[in-house]
C-alpha positions in Angstrom: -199.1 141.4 -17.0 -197.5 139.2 -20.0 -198.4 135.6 -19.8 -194.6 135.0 -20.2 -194.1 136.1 -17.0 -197.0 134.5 -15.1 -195.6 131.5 -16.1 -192.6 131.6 -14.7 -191.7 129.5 -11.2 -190.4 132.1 -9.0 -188.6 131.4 -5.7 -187.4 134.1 -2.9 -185.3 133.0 -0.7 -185.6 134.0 2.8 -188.7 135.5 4.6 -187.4 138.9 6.1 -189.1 142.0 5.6 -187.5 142.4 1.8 -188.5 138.9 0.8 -191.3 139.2 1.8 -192.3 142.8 0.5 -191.5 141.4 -2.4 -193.5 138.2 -2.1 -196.6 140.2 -1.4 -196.6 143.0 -3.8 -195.9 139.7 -6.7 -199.4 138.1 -4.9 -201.1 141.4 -5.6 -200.7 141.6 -9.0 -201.3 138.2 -9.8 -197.6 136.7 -10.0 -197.3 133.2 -7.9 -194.3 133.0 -5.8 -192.8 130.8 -3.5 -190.5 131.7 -0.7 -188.2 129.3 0.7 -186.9 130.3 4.8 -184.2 128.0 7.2 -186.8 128.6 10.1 -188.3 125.6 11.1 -191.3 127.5 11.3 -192.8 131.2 11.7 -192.1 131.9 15.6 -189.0 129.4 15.8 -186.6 132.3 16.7 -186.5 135.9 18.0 -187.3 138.6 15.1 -184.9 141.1 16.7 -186.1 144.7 17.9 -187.5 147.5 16.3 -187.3 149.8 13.2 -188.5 152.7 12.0 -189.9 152.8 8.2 -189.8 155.5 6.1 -192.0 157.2 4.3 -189.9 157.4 1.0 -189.1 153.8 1.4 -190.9 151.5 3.7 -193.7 153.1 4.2 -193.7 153.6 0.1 -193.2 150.0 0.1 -196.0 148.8 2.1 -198.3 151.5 0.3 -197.6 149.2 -3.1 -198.2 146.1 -0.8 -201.6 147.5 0.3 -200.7 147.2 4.0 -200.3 150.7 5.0 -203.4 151.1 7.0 -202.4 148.4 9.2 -199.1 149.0 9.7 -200.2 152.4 11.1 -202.6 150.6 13.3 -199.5 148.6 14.7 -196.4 151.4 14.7 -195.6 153.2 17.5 -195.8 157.0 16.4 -194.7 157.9 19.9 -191.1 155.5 19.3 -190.1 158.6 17.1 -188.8 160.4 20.1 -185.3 160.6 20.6 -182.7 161.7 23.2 -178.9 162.3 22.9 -177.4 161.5 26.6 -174.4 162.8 28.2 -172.1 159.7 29.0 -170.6 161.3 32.0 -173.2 163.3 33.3 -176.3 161.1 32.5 -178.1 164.3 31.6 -180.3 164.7 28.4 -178.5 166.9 26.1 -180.9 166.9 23.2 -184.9 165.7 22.4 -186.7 164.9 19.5 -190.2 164.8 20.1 -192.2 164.3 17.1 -195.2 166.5 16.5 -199.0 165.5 16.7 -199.7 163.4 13.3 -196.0 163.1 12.5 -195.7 160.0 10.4 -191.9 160.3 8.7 -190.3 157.3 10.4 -192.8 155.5 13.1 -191.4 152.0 14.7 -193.0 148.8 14.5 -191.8 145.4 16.4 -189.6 143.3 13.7 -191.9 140.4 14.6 -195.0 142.9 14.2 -193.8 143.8 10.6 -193.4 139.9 9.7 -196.2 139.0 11.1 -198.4 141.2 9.1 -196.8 140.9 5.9 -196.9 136.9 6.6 -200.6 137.1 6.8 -201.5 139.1 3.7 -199.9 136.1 1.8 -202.0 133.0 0.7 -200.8 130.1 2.9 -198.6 127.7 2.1 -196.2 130.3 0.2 -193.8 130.2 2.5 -192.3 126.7 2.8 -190.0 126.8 6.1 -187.1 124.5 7.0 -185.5 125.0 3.8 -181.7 125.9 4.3 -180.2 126.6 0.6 -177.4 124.6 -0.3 -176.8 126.0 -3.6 -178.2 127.5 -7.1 -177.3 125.7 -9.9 -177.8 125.4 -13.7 -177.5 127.6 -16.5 -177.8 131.3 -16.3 -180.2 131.4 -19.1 -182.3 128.3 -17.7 -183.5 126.4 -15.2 -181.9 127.1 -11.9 -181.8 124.1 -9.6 -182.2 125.0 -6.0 -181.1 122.2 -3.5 -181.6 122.8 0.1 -179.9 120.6 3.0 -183.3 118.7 3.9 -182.9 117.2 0.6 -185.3 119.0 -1.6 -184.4 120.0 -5.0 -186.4 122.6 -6.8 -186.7 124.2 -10.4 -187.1 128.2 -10.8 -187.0 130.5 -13.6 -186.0 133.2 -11.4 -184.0 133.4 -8.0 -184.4 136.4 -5.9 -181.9 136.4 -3.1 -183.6 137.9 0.2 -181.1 135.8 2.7 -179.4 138.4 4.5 -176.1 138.8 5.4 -174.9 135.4 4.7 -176.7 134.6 1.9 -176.2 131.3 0.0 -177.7 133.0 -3.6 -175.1 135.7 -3.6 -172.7 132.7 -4.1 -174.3 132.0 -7.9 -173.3 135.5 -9.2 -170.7 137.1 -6.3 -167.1 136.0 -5.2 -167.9 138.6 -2.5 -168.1 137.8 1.2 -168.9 140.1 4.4 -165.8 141.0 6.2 -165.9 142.3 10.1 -166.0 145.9 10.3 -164.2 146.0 13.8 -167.0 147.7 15.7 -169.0 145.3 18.3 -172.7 145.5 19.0 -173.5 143.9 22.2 -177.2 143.2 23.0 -179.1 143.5 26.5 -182.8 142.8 26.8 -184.8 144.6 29.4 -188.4 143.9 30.4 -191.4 145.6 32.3 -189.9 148.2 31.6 -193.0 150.4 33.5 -192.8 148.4 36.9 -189.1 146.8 36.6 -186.6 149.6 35.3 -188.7 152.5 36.2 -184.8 154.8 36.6 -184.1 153.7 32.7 -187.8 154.0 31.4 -187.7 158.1 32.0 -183.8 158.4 30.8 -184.9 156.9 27.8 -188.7 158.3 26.8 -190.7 156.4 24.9 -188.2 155.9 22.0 -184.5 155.4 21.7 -181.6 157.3 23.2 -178.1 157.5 22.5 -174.8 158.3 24.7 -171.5 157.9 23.9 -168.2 159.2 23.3 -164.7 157.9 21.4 -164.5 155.0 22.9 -167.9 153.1 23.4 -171.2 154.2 22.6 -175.0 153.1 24.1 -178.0 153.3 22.1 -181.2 152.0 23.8 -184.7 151.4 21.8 -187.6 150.9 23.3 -190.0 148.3 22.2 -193.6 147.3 22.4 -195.2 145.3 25.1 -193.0 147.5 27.7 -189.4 145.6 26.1 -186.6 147.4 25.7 -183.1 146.4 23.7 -179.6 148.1 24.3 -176.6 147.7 22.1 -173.6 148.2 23.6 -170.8 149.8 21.0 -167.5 148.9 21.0 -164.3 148.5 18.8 -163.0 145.1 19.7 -161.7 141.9 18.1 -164.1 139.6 16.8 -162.8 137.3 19.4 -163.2 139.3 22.6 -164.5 137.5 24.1 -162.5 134.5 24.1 -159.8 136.9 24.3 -160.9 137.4 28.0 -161.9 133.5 28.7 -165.6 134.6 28.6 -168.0 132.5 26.7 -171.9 134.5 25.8 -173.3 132.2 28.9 -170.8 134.2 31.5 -173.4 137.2 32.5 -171.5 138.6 35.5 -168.1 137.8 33.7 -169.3 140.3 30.6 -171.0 142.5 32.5 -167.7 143.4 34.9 -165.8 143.7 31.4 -167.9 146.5 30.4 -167.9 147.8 34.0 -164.3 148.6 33.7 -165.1 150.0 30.0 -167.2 152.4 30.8 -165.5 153.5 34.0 -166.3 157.0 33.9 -169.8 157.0 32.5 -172.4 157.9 34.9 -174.1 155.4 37.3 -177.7 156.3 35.9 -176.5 155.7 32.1 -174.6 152.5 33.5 -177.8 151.0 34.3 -178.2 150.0 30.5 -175.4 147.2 31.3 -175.7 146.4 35.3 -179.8 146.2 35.0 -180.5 143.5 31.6 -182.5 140.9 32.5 -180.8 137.5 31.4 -177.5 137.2 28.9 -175.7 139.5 26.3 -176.1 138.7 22.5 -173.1 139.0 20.8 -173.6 140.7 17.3 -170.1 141.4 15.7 -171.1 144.3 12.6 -169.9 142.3 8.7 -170.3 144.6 6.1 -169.9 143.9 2.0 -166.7 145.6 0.0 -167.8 149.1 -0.6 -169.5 149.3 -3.3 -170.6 145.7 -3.9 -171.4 144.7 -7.7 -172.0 141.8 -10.1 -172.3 140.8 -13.6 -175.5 140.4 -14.7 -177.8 137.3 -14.6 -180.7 136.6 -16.8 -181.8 134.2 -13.9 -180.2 135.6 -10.3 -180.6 138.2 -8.3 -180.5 140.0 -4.7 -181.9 142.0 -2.8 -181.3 143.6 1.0 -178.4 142.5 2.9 -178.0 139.9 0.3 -177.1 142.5 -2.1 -175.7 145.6 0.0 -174.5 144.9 3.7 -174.0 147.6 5.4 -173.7 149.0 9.2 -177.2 149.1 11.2 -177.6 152.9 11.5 -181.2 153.2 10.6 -181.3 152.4 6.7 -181.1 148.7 5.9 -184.5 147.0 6.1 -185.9 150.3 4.3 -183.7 149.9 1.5 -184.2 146.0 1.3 -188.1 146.9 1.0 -187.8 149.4 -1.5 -185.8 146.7 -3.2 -188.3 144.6 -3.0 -191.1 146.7 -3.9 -188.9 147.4 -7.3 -188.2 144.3 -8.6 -191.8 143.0 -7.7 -193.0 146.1 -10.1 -190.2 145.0 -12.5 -191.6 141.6 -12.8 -194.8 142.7 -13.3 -194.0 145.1 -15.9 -191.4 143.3 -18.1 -191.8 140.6 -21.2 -188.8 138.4 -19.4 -187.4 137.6 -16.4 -184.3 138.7 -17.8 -185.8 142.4 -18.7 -186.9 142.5 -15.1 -184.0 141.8 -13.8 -182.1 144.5 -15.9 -184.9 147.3 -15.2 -184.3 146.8 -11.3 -180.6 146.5 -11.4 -180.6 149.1 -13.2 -182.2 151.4 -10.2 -180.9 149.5 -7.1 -177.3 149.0 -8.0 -176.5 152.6 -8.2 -178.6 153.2 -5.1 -176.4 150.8 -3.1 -173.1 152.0 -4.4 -174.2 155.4 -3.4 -175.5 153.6 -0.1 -172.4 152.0 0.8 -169.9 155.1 -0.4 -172.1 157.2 2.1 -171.9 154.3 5.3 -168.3 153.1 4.1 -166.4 153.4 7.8 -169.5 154.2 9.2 -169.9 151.2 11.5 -169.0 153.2 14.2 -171.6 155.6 13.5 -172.2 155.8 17.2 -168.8 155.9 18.3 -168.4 159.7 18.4 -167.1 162.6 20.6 -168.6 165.7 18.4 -171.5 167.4 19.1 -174.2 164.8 20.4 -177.1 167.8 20.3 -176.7 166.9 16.0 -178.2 163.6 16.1 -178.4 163.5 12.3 -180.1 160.7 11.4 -178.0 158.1 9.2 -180.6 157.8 6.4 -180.3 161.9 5.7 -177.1 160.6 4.0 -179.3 158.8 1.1 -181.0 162.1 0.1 
């Protein structure tokens, strides 16, 4: 690795899966980084629910990281199933089961993924309660990084890892997600072996799908016995204030999507009348299709940061092959500005073909054709 580069102050910001991939891989090879995350600390919020890596992208991303061995110890080879659901009928249409050994997309816990990537760095890397504020200075200097506790920073090279919203896309993008008009309303279901026995054997030890035109259910199971639901809709951003509900209103939601799904069959409309405690609101933003910038010797992203798209099974394995690229990059390269060129140079036209194939796919699940197909979304990227 050139000397040039090792002496370079490198910040990530945000400690997802991608900036954190991308920490790791850097620590590996000898590159010190620093990662800078708006959580006051490592458990102060939910991590979300599960995801399956790939083996041509996170999987090939943890293999670089050195981490593959554990995250097979900790993925759920049986969360591969999956079953396509008759809305109306409540009867399984069509089942995936993997075979014995298969290993092309096992799931893992978001908070299981973090956790293990957050271990395999040296402490201290990750400084939390830092919420940028801005990036500033000259592209071909020192970029000042002021966050809203009040610290200012220096770095040679800003790697944008904040998802969706992300404050570093500001120093080289005008761009700004825009709501895709499809809803994705969270449920939370626990015990799933002694509590929701009826939903456990509809949904098999991975995720099912059911839906039609109008609405769409996908369940995922979980570790620990947990299950999340996403409910599908196309609705307003402001539905719910449309209909004088407020996310606290349980029984006033939950008769809304009562009347929804009027027709659907009592066994599948257990994934709305069973949750155990409140929705979660999650309205689906996605970038302009296909999202670019102008190069800078000093800036760049990665992930969401860099190509938001719909969740349909691709996103955090892109953002870690992302990662796992420009950490390689930097290792590789005489600059920062070289580095940043070689990975650009790979992931921009793998994003514009990623958002040309997802563009108006938000309602991925919102479908009437034939349900037995249950293509998986990421076959689009190959």
């Amino acid at each position: 690795m050139p000397t040039s580069i090792s002496s370079k102050r490198i910040a990530i910001i945000g400690a997802g899966p991608g900036g954190l991939t991308c920490a790791r891989i850097l620590h590996k090879h000898g590159v010190p980084v620093t990662v800078y995350d708006q959580d006051a600390h490592e458990e102060a919020r939910n991590q979300g629910g599960s995801l399956d890596l790939h083996e041509y992208d996170g999987q090939l991303a943890l293999r670089e990281a050195g981490l593959i061995e554990e995250f097979f110890e900790l993925s759920r080879f049986e969360g591969q199933e999956m079953r396509g659901i008759d809305p109306h009928s409540g009867q399984v249409l069509a089942r995936h089961l993997p075979e014995e050994g298969e290993a092309g997309a096992p799931e893992i816990d978001r908070g299981q993924l973090r956790r293990l990537l957050l271990r395999s760095l040296t402490p201290g890397t990750v400084r939390w309660g830092h919420t940028l504020e801005s990036v500033t200075g000259p592209d071909d200097g020192s970029r000042t990084l002021t966050f809203s506790n009040g610290v200012t920073v220096q770095a040679d090279l800003v790697i944008g890892a904040d998802g969706a919203w992300s404050r570093t896309r500001r120093a080289v993008s005008q761009a700004v997600p825009v709501y895709s008009g499809v809803d994705f309303l969270e449920a939370w279901f626990d015990d799933m072996e002694t509590r929701h026995t009826e939903l456990a054997e509809l949904v098999g030890e991975g995720s099912a799908m059911a839906g039609d035109a109008d609405g769409a259910i996908f369940a995922q199971r979980n570790s620990g016995g947990h299950m999340r639901v996403y409910i599908v809709r196309r609705r307003p951003v402001d539905w719910m204030a449309q209909h004088g509900l407020t996310p606290q209103d349980t029984e006033g939601i939950r008769a809304l999507l009562l009347k929804d799904f009027a027709d659907w069959s009592p066994d599948v409309l257990r994934m709305i009348t069973d949750n155990d405690g409140q929705y979660v609101d999650r309205p689906l933003f996605v970038l302009p299709a296909p999202h670019d910038w102008e190069h800078s010797a000093t800036v760049t992203l990665l992930g969401d940061a860099a190509h938001l798209v719909p969740p349909v099974g691709v996103g955090v394995n892109v953002a870690m092959l992302d990662a796992c690229e420009l950490a390689l990059a930097i290792r590789g390269s005489e600059s920062i500005d070289e580095a940043i060129r070689a990975y650009e140079t790979t992931m921009l036209p793998r994003s514009h073909k990623l958002a040309l194939a997802l563009d108006g796919r938000a309602d991925y699940l919102l479908r009437d054709d034939d349900p037995e197909g249950m293509q998986d979304p990421s076959d689009l990227l190959r």
